[in-house]
N, C-alpha and C positions, 0 to 999 in steps of 0.2 A: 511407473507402477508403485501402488502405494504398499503393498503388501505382497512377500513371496511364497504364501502358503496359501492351503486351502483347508477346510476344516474335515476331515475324517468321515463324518457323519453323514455326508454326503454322497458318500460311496455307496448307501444302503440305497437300494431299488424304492421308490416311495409307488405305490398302487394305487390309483385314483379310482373313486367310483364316480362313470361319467353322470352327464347330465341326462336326465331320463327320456329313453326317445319322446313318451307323449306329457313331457312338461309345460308346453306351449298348444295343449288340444282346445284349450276354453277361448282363446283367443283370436276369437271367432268375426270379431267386430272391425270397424273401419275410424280413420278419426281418433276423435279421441274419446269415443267408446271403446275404440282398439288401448287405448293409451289407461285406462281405466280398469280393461280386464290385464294389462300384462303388469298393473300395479300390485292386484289383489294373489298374480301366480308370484311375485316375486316377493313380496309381502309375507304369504305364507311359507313356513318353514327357515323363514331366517332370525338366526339366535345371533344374537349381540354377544359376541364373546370380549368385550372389554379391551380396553385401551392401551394395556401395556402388553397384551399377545396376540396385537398384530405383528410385533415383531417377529413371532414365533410364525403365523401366517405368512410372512415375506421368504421366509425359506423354503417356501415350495413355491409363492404367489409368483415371488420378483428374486428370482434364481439366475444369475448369467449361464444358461446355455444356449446361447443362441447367438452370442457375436464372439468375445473370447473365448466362452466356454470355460472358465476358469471359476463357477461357482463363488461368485462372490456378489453382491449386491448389483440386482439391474435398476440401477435408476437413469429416469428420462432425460432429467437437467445432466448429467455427468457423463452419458454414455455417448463415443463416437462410435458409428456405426461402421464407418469406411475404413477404419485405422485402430492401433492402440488405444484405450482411452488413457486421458492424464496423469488418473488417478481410480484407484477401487475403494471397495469397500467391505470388510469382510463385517459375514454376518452377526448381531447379536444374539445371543442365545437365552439370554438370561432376564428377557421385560427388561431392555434398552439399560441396561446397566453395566453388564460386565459377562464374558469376553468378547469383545467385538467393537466395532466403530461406531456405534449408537452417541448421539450426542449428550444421553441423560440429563443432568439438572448444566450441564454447560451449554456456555451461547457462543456460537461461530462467530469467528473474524474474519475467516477467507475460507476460498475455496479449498476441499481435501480436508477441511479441520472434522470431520464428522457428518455424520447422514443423522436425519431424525423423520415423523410421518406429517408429507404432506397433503392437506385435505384439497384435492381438485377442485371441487364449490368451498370458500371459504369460510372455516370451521364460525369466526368471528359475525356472520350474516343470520347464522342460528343459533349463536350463544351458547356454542361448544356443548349444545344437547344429545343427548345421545334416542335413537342406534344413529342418527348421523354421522355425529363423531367417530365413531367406532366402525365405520361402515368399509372393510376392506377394496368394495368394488370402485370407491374414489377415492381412499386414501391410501397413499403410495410410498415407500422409500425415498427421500431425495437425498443432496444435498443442503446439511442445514442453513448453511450460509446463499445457497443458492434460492430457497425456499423463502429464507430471509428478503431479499430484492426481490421475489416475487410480490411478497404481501400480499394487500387482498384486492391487487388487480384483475379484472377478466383479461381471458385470454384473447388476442388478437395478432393483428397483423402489421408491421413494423417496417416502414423505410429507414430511418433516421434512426438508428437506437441510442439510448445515452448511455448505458453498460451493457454487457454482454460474458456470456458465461465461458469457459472453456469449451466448450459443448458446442457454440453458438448460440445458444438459448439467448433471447433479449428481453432489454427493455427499454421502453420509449412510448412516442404519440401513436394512437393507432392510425392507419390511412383503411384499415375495411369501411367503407361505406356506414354509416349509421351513429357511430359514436369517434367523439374526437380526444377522449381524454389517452391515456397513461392505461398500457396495456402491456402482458407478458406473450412471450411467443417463444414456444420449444422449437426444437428444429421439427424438419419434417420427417422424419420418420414416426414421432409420435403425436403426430397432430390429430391422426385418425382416432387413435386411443384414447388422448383426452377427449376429445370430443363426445365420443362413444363412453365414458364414463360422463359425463355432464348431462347427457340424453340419460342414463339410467337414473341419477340423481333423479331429473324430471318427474321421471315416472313413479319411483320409488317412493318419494316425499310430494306426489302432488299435493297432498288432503292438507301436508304440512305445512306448506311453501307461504301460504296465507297469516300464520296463527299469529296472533301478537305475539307470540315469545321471541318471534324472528326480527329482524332490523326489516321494516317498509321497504318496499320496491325503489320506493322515489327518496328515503331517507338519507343513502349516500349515494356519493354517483357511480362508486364502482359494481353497484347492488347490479347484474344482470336479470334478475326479476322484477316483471313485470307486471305482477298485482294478482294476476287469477292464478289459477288450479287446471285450468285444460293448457293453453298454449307455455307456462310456466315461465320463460325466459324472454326478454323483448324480441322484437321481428330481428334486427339486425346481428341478435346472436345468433338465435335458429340458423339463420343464413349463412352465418361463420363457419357453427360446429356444421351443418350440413356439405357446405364445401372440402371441410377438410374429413369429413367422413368419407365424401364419393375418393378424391384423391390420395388419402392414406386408406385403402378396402384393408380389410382387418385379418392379420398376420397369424401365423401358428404361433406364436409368441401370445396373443390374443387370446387365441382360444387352449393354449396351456392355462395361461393367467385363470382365464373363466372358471374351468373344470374347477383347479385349483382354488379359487373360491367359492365354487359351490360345495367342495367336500369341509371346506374351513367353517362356512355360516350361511351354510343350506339352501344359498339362491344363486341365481345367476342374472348374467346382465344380457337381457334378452334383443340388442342391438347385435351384439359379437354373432351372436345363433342365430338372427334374422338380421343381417341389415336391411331387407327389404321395410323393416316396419317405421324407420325415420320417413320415407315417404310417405308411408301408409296416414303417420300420425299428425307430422305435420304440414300434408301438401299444400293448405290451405293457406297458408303459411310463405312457402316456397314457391307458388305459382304467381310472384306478384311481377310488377310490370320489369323492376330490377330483371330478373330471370330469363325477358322473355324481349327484352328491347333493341337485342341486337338484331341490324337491321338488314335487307337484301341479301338472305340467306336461303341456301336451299340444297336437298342430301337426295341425288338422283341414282340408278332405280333404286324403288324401292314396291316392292321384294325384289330382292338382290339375287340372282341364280348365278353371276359370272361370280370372278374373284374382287371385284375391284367396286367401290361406292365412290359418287364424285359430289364437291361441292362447289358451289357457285356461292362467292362472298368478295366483297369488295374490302373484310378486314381482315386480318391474321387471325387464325383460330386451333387452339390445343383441341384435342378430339380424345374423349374418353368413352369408351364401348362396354355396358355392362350388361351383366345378364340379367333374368329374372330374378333373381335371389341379392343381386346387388353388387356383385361380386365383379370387379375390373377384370376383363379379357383382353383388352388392346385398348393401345395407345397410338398417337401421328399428331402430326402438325399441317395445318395447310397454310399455306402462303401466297407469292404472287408466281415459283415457279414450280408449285408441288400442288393439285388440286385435286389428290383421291388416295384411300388410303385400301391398301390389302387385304379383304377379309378372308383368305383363303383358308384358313386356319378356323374359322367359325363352323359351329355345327349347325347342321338347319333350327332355325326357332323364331324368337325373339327376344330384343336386345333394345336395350334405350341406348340411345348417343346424344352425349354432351357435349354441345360446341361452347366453348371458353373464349371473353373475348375481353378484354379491357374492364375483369371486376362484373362480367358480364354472361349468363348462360339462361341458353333454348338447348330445349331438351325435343327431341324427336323420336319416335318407335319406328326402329328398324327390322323388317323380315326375311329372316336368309331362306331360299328355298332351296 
C-alpha cells in the first residue's frame, strides 16, 4: 500500500440528489431514433465544469468504497478486485496540483509514480475539444503511467500480451474478431463499465463524431469510428463493447458513479439506467451472421414450468440469462456431461438466453410459467 492515511473530509455524509424518475420519459423511439432522443435528454442540462475539477468530481465519482473501502482513488488500471491492491492513491484536492497523488505537470516512469485523467475515447481523436474533454462520464482517474501504455489504442481482447499492468490490464494484438492491430484490455471486472461509457460517448457526441475538427474514421488505424452519426463506432466494436456490456451487467459501483455524475455536470449515462437500450439501439448491428452461426443448437421447453431448461448442442456453450431490463440473473455451462441448467430460482416472465460459443452467440427468448 502506497499510503497509510485517509483524508478527513471524507468522513462528511455527501447527499446526492438522484437522477429524476422521469428523466428518460421522451425516449420513446427505437434504433437510432431511440439513440437520437437519449442524445438530446443527456445533452440538456449538462455544464462542462472544466478540466482541472474533475479532480474535485473524482471524490465522490471514483471513491474506493466498494473493494477496500479505504477512500482513496478507484482506478480501473490499478485496482484488484480479489486482493489487496499494489498500490493507492489518495485524492487530490486542489485541480491535480497539491495535496495528493495527481501527476500535475510530471510524466510517469512506472507504475505507483501518480494517477492523472484518463479519456475512455481518446482525447487526441477530437483534438482535446471540449465538453469532450472535460466530459466526466468517460474520463476517469488512472494510473499515469498506466494510461501512458494505453495511448490511443481501442480497447479489445488480448491472448499474447506484450506488457501487462499490475492489475492485469494488457497490451498486445487483438484476437476479437474484426481488427488485428495493437489493442488495451482492463481486466474484467471493468470491461462492462468501459464499454458502457464508450456507448455514452456515442450518443452524447453523435452530431460531433463527423465534424472536421475530429481525426477521419479511416485517418489512423486505432480511430474506432466509422464515418456516420447513427451507428458511430465500426461493427466489430459494437460487437466488443456489446459482449462485454451483457458479461460485466452494471454494478452498484456503477450506478454510485452515475448519480455521482449527474449531481457533478447534470447528466447521466443512460446505458447504467437502461441497459436494455444498447440493444434497442444497435440490434441492427448485433444481429449479424457472427451472432447467430453457431450451429445444431437448441433450448427445450420452452415455456419452461418445471425447474430445469435443456440444451441440445454438439459444442460447449457459456449460458448467460437476463431479464427484460438487461440485467444478468444466472449463469451455467453445458458441455458433453452437463446438458441443462436450473432455473428454479426464476420468477415467472421473460428472459433472453445467451449461448456463447467460440467468439460466437444466439441469443433465444425464454418463458418461465
Amino acid at each position: 500500500m502506497k499510503h497509510f492515511y485517509i483524508l478527513f473530509f471524507f468522513t462528511t455524509t455527501i447527499c446526492f440528489a438522484q437522477i429524476p424518475g422521469n428523466y428518460y420519459d421522451s425516449a420513446t423511439g427505437s434504433g437510432y431514433t431511440l439513440k437520437t432522443q437519449l442524445k438530446t435528454i443527456i445533452t440538456t442540462g449538462h455544464i462542462d465544469q472544466g478540466y482541472s475539477l474533475l479532480y474535485t468530481g473524482y471524490l465522490t465519482s471514483d471513491n474506493d468504497t466498494f473493494y477496500e473501502n479505504d477512500n482513496t482513488v478507484l482506478d480501473m488500471y490499478s485496482e484488484n478486485p480479489a486482493a489487496a491492491d499494489s498500490y493507492n492513491f489518495a485524492h487530490d484536492t486542489n485541480g491535480g496540483t497539491a495535496p495528493g497523488d495527481a501527476c500535475g505537470g510530471t510524466a510517469p516512469t512506472a507504475e505507483n509514480d501518480c494517477y492523472n485523467r484518463e479519456h475512455i475515447f481518446p482525447q487526441g481523436f477530437f483534438n482535446s475539444l471540449t465538453p469532450m474533454r472535460t466530459d466526466i462520464h468517460h474520463v476517469v482517474p488512472s494510473d499515469g503511467y498506466v494510461n501512458s501504455r494505453r495511448s490511443n489504442y481501442p480497447f479489445g481482447e488480448i491472448n499474447s500480451p506484450t506488457w501487462t499492468s499490475l492489475n492485469g490490464s494488457k497490451v498486445g494484438p487483438n484476437t476479437y474478431p474484426g481488427y488485428t492491430g495493437t489493442v488495451f484490455e482492463p481486466i474484467d471486472e471493468f470491461k462492462g463499465d468501459i464499454a458502457r461509457m464508450l456507448l455514452y460517448f456515442a450518443v452524447r457526441y453523435e452530431d460531433e463524431v463527423t465534424s472536421g475538427t475530429w481525426d477521419a474514421h479511416n485517418s489512423v488505424p486505432q480511430n474506432p469510428l466509422n464515418g456516420t452519426n447513427d451507428q458511430v463506432y465500426e461493427t466489430w466494436y459494437i460487437n466488443l463493447l456489446y459482449s462485454w456490456h451483457l458479461n460485466d451487467p452494471v454494478s452498484t459501483r456503477e450506478n454510485v458513479r452515475n448519480t455521482a455524475a449527474y449531481n457533478y455536470q447534470g447528466n447521466a449515462n443512460p446505458f447504467i439506467d437502461h441497459p436494455e437500450y444498447v440493444l434497442n439501439i444497435w440490434g441492427n448491428v448485433l444481429s449479424t451472421t457472427k451472432y447467430e452461426s453457431i450451429s445444431n443448437i437448441s433450448m427445450y421447453p420452452n415455456p419452461v414450468k418445471d425447474n430445469f431448461i435443456y440444451f441440445s448442442s454438439t459444442q460447449d456453450l457459456d449460458i448467460i440469462i437476463y431479464d427484460v431490463l438487461g440485467k444478468q440473473v444466472l449463469q451455467g455451462k453445458i458441455n458433453s456431461s452437463k446438458k441443462d441448467i436450473n432455473v428454479s430460482n426464476l420468477n415467472k416472465g421473460i428472459y433472453l438466453v445467451k449461448m456463447f460459443s467460440n467468439n460466437q452467440v444466439v441469443t433465444k427468448k425464454l418463458i418461465r410459467q
